[in-house]
C-alpha atoms as a printed R data frame, in Angstrom:
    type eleno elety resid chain resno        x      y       z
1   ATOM     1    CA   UNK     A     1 -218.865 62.150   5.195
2   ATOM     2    CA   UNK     A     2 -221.283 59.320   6.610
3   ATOM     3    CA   UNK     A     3 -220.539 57.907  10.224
4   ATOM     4    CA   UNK     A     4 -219.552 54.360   8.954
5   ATOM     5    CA   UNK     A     5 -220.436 53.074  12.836
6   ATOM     6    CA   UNK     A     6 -224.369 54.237  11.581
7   ATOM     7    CA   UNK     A     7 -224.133 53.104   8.353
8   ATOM     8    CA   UNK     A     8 -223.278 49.955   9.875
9   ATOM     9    CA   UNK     A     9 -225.785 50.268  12.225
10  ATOM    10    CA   UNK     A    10 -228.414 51.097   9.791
11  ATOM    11    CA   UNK     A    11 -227.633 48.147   7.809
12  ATOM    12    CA   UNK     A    12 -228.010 45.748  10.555
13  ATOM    13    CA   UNK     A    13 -231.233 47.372  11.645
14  ATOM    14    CA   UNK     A    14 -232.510 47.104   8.017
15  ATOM    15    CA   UNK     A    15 -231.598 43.655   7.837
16  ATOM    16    CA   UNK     A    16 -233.367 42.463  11.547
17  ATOM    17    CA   UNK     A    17 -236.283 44.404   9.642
18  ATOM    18    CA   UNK     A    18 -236.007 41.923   6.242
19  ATOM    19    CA   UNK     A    19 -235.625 39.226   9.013
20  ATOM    20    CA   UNK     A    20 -238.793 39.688  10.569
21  ATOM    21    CA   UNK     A    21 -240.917 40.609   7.305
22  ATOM    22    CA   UNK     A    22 -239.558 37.448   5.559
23  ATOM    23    CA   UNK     A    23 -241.101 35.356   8.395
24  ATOM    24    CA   UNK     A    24 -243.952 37.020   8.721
25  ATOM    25    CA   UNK     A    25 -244.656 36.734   5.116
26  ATOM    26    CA   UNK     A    26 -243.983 32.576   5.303
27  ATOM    27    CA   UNK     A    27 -246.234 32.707   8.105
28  ATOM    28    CA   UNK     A    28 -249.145 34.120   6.825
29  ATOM    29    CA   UNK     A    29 -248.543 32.103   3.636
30  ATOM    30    CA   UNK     A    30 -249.283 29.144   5.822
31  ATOM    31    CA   UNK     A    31 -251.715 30.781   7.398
32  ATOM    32    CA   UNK     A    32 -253.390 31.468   4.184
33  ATOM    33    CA   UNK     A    33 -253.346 28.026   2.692
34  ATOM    34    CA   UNK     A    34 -255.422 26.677   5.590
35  ATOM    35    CA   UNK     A    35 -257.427 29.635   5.616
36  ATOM    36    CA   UNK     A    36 -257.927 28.996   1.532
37  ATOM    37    CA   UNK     A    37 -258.857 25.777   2.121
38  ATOM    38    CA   UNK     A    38 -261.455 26.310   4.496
39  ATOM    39    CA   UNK     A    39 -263.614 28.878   2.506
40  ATOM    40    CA   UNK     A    40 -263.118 26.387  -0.794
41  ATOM    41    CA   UNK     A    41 -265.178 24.158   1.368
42  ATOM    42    CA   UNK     A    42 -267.756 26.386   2.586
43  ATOM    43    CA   UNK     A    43 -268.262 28.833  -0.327
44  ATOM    44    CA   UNK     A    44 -270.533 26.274  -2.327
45  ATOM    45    CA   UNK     A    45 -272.326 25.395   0.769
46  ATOM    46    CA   UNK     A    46 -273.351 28.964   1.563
47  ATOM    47    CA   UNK     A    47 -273.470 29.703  -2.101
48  ATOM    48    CA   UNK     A    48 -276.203 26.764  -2.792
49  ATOM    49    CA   UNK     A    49 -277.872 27.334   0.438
50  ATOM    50    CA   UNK     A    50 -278.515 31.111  -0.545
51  ATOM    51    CA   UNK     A    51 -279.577 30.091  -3.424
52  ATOM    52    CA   UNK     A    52 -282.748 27.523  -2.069
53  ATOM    53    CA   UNK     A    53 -283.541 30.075   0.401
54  ATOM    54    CA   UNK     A    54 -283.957 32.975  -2.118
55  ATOM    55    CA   UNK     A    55 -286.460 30.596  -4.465
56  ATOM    56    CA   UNK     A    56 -288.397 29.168  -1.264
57  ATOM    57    CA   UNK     A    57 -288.253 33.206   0.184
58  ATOM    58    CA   UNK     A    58 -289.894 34.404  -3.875
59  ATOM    59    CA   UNK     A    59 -292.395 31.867  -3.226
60  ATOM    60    CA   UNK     A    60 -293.686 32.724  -0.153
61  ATOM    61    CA   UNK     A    61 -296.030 35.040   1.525
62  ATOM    62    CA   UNK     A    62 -293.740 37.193   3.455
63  ATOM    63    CA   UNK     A    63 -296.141 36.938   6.475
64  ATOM    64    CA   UNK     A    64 -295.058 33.340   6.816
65  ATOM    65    CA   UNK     A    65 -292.124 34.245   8.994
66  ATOM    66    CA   UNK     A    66 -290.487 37.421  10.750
67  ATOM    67    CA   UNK     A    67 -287.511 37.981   8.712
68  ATOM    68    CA   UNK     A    68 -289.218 37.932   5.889
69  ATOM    69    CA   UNK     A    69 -291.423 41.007   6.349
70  ATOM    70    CA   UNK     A    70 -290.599 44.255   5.051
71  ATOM    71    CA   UNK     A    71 -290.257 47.707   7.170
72  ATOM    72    CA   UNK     A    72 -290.084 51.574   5.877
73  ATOM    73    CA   UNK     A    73 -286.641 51.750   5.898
74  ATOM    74    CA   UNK     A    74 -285.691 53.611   9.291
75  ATOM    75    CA   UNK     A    75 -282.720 52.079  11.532
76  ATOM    76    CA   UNK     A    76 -280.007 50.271   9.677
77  ATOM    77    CA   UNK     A    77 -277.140 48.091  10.737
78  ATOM    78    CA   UNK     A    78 -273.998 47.929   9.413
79  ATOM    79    CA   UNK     A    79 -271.629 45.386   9.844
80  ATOM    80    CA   UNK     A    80 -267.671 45.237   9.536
81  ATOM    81    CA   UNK     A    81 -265.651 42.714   8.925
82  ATOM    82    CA   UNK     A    82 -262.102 43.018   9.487
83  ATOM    83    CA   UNK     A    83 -259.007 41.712  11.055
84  ATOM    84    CA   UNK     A    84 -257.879 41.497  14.422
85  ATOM    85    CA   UNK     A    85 -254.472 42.140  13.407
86  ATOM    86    CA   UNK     A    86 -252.225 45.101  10.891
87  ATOM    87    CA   UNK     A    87 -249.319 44.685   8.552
88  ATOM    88    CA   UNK     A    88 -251.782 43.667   5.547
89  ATOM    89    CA   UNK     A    89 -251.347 46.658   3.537
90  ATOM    90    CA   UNK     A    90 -254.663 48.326   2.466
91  ATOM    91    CA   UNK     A    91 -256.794 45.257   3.660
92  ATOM    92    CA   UNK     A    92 -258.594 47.001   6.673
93  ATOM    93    CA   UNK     A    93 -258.453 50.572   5.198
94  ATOM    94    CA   UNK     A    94 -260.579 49.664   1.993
95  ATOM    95    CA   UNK     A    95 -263.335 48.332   4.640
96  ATOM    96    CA   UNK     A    96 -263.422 51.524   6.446
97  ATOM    97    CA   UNK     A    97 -263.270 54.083   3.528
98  ATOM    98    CA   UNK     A    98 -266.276 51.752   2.428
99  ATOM    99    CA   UNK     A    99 -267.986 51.638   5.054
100 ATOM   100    CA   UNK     A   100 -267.176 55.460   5.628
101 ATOM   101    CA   UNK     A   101 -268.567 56.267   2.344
102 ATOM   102    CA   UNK     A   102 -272.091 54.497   3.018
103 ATOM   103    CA   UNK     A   103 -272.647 56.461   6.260
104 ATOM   104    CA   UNK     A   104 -272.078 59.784   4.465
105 ATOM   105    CA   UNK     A   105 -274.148 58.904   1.542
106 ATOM   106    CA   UNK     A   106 -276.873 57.339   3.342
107 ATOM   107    CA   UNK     A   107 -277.125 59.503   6.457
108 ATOM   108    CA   UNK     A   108 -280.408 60.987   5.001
109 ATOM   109    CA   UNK     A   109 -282.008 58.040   4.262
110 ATOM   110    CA   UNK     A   110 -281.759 55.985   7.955
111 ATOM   111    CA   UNK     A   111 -283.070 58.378  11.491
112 ATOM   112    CA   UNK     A   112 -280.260 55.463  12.753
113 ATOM   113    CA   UNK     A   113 -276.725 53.970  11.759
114 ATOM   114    CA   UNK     A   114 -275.705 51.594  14.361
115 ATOM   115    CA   UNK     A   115 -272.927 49.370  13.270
116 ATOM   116    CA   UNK     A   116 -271.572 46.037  14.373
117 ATOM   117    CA   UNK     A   117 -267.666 45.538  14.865
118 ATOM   118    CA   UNK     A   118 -265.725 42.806  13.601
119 ATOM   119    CA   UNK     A   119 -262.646 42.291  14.544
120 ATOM   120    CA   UNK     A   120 -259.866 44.094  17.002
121 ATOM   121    CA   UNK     A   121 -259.033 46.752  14.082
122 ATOM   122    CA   UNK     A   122 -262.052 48.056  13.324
123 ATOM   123    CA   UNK     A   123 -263.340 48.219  17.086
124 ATOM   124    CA   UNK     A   124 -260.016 50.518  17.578
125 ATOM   125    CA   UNK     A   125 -260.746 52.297  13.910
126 ATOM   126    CA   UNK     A   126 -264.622 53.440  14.930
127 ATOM   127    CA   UNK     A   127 -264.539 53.969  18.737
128 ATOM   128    CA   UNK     A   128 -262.812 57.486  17.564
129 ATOM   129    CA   UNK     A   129 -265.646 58.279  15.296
130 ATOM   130    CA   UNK     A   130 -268.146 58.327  18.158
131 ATOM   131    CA   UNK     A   131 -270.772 56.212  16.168
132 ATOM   132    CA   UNK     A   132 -273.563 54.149  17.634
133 ATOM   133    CA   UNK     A   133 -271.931 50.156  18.443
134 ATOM   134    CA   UNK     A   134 -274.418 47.761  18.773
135 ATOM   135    CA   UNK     A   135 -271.543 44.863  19.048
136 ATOM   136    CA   UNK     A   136 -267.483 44.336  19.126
137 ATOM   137    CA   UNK     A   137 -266.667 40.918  18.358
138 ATOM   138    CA   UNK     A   138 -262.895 39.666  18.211
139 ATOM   139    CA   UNK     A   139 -262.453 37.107  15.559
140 ATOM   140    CA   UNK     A   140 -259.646 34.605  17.150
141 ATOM   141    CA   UNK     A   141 -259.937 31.280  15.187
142 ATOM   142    CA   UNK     A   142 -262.924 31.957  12.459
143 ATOM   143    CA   UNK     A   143 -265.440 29.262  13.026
144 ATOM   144    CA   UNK     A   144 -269.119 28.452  13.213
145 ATOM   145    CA   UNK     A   145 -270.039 29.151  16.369
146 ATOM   146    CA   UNK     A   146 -268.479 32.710  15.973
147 ATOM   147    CA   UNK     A   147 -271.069 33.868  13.058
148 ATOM   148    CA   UNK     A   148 -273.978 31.512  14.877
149 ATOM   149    CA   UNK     A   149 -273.346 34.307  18.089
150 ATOM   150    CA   UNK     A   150 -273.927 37.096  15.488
151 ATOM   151    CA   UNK     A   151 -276.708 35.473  13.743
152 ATOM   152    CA   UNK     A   152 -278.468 34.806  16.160
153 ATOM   153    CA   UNK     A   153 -277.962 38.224  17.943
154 ATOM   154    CA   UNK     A   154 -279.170 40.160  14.559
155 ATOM   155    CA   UNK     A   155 -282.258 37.805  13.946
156 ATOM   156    CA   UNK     A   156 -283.376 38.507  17.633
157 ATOM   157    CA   UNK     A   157 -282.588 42.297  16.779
158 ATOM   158    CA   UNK     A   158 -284.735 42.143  13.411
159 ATOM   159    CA   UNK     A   159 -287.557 40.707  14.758
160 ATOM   160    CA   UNK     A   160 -288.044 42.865  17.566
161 ATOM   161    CA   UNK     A   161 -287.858 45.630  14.821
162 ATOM   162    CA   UNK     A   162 -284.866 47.057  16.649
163 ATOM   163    CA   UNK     A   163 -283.684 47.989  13.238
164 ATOM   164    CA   UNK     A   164 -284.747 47.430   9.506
165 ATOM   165    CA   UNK     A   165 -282.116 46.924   7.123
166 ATOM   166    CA   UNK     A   166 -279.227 45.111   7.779
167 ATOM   167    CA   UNK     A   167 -275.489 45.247   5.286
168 ATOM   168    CA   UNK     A   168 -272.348 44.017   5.349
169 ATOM   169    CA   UNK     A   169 -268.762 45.007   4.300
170 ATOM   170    CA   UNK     A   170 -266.613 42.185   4.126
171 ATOM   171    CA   UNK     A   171 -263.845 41.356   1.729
172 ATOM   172    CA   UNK     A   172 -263.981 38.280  -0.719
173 ATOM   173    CA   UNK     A   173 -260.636 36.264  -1.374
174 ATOM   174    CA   UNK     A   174 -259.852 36.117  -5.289
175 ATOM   175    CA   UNK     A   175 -256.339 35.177  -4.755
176 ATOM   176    CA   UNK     A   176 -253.263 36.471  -2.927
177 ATOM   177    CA   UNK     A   177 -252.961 39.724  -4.498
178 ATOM   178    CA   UNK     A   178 -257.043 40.116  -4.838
179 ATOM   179    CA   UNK     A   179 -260.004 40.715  -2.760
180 ATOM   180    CA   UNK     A   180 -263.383 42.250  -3.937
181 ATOM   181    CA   UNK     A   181 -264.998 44.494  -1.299
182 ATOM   182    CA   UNK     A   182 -268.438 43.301  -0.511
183 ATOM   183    CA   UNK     A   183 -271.359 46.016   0.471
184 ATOM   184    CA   UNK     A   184 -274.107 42.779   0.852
185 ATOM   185    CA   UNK     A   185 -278.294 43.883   1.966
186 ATOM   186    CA   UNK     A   186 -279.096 40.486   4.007
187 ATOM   187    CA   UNK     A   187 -282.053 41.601   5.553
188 ATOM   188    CA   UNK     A   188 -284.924 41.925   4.540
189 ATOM   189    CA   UNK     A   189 -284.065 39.063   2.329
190 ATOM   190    CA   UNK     A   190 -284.212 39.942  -1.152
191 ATOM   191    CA   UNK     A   191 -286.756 38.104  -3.519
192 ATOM   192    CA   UNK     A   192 -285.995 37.092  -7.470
193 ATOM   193    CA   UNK     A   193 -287.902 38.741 -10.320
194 ATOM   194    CA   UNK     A   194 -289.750 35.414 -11.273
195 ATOM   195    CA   UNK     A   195 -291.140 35.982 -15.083
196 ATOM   196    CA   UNK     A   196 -291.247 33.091 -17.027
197 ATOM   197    CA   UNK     A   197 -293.987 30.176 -16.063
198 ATOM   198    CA   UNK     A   198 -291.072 27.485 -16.058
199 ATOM   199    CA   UNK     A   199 -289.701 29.192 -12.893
200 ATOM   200    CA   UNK     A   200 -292.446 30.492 -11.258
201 ATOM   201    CA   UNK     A   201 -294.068 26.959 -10.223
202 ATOM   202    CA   UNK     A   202 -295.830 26.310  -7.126
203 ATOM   203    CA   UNK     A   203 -294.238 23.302  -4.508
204 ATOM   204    CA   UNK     A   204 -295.793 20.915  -2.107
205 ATOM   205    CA   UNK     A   205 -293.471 21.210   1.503
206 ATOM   206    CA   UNK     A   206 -292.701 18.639   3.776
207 ATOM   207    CA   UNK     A   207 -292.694 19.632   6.535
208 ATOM   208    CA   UNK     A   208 -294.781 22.308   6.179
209 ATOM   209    CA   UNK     A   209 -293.870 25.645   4.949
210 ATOM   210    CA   UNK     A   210 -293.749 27.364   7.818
211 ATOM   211    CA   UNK     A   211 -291.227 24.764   9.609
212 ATOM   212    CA   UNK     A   212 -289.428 25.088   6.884
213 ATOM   213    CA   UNK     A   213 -288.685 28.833   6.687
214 ATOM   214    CA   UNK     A   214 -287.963 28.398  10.792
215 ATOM   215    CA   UNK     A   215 -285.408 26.103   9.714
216 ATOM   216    CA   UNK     A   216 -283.818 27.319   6.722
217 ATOM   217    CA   UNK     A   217 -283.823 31.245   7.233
218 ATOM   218    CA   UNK     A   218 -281.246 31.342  11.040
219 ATOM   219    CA   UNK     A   219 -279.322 28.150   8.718
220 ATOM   220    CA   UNK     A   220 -278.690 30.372   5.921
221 ATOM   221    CA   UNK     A   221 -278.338 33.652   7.918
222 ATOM   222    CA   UNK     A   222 -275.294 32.058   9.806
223 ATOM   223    CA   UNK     A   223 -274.402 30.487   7.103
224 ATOM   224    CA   UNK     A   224 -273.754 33.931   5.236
225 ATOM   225    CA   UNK     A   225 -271.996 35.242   7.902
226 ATOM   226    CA   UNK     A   226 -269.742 31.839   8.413
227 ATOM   227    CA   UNK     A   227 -268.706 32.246   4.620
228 ATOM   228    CA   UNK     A   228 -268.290 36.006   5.082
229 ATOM   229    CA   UNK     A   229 -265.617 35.708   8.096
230 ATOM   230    CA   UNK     A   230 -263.988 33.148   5.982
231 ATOM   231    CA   UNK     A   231 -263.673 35.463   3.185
232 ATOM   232    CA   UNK     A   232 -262.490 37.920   5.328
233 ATOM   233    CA   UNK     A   233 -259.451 35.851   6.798
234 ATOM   234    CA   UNK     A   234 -258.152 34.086   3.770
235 ATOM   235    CA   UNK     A   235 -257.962 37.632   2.450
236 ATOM   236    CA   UNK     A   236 -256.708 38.927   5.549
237 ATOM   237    CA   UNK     A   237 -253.860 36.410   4.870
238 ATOM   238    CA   UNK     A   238 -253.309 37.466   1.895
239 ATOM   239    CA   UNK     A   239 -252.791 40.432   1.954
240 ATOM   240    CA   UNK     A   240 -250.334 40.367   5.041
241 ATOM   241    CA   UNK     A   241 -248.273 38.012   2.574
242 ATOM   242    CA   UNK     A   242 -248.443 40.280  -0.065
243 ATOM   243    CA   UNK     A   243 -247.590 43.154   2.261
244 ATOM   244    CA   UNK     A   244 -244.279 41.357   3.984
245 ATOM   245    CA   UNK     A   245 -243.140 40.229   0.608
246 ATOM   246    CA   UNK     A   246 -243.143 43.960  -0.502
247 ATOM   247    CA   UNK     A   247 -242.004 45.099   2.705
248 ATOM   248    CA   UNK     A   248 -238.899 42.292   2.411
249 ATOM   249    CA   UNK     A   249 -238.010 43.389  -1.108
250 ATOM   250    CA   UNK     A   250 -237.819 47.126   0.219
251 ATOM   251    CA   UNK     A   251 -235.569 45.690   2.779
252 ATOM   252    CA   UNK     A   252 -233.091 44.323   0.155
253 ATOM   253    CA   UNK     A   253 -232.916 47.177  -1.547
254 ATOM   254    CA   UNK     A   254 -232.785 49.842   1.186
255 ATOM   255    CA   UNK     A   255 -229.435 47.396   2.310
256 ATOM   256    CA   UNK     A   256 -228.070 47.435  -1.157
257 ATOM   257    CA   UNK     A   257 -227.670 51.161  -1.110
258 ATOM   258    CA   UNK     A   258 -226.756 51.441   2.147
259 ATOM   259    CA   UNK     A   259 -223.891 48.650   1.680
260 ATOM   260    CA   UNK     A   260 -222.993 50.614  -1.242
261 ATOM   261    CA   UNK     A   261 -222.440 53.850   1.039
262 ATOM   262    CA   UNK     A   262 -220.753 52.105   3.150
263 ATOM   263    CA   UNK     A   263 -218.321 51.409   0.903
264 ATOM   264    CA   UNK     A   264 -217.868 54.426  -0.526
265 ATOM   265    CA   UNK     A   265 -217.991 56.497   2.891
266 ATOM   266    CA   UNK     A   266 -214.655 52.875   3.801
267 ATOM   267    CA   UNK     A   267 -212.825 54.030   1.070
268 ATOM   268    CA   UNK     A   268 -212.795 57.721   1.207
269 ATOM   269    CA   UNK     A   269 -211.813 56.619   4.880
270 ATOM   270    CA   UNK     A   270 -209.284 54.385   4.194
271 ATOM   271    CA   UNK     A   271 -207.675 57.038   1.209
272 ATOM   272    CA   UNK     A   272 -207.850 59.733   3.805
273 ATOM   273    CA   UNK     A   273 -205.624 57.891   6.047
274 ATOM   274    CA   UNK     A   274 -203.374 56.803   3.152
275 ATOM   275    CA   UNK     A   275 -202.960 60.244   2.474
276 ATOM   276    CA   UNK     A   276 -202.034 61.153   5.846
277 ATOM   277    CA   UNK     A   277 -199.476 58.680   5.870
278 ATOM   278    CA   UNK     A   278 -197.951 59.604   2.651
279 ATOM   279    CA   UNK     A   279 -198.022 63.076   3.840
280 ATOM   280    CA   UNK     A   280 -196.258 62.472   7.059
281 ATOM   281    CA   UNK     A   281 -193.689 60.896   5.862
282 ATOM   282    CA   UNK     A   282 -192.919 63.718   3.072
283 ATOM   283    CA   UNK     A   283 -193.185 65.841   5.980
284 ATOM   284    CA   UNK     A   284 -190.435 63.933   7.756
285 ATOM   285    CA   UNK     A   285 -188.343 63.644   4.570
286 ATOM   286    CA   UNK     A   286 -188.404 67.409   3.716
């Protein structure tokens, strides 16, 4: 027969559990619609912003700047986006079995994977797989100057041909219960297919061309990486929500059966003693 002391125990354990999870969960559902907010006003920014950059980039002599120029393929860096923080189910775990997967399937192709760390969890994830770190960042508060620090350190990197392709593994917020895993080439910047002679037109700069490119190519670059660390939280968010509200409905019904345990292991007590009684006092009659 179940100790009802630990059932009791176990119940009130389970239910400081359900506590905590139900508050986490409203927290990160706050959490989230700030975080929801911000990348609704950034993603057509970045969006648009790509999009100039890639027609100015298809029109251009890649000699015109640095970062456009294309190298043999030898060192790549990989960046990884992910949280600072747990509880969010699967969130960080889909980033690393991605970015897992392109090491091992593209460990032939690169003499060099070096990868850049984003965020406390995947620091702690990848300093046990002894692989080359170029960079740990810790998110905090997502903001500009954040991805303008990792811009800028990448562009510096790329032009100095320190390496020669450059991806990155983020996750994009659909919704609460949905984020698309991103596997993104940003460097060398990729360049349309331009076919038809409505499209491919030639344009008069001003400034100059040149100018230009120095301008709009670090913009864009942090710009990318602004959205992507945006992504990455909102997601973050939601999934920690989604994970605590699972994690509270567990709860309930882990206390449901163990209340009803209880009550069975109460009355077996209680007609145990009955029975004791009733046979004592036989015993005294007889």
């Amino acid at each position: 027969m179940p100790n009802l002391k630990d059932l009791k125990n176990r119940i009130g354990s389970v239910k400081k559990t359900e506590q905590i999870t139900s508050a986490m969960r409203m927290v990160a559902a706050a959490k989230l619609r700030r975080a929801q907010n911000d990348i609704i006003a950034a993603r057509p920014y970045a969006i648009k912003t790509n999009e100039v950059l890639v027609s100015l980039v298809t029109r251009t002599n890649p000699d015109m700047h640095p970062l456009l120029r294309v190298r043999e393929p030898k060192k790549c860096v990989l960046v990884v986006i992910a949280s600072d923080r747990g509880l969010c189910g699967s969130f960080n775990q889909n980033v690393f079995r991605r970015t897992e997967a392109f090491i091992k399937a593209n460990k032939d192709k690169y003499e060099e994977i070096s990868l850049v760390l984003v965020g406390k969890r995947s620091r702690d994830y990848f300093k046990r797989k002894q692989m080359k770190v170029r960079k740990n960042v810790v998110i905090g508060v997502p903001s500009y100057d954040l991805a303008a620090e990792i811009g800028d350190d990448l562009i510096d990197g790329y032009i100095k041909e320190e390496f020669d392709e450059l991806i990155v593994i983020f996750n994009e917020f659909k919704s609460a219960m949905t984020q698309i895993l991103h596997e993104d080439r940003v460097l060398p910047v990729e360049r349309m297919d331009v076919e038809d002679e409505a499209t491919n037109v030639e344009y008069l700069y001003e400034p100059s061309e040149d100018v230009l490119l120095d301008a709009l190519l670090p913009m864009s670059f942090k710009m990318f990486f602004y959205r992507a660390i945006l992504e990455s939280a909102a997601s973050e968010h939601g999934a920690r929500m989604t994970a605590m509200e699972s994690a509270s409905g567990n709860a309930a019904d882990m206390i449901g059966r163990l209340s009803i345990k209880y009550n069975r292991a109460r009355q077996a007590a209680i007609t145990t003693e009955l029975m004791e009684v009733v046979g004592g006092a036989e015993a005294l009659k007889g």
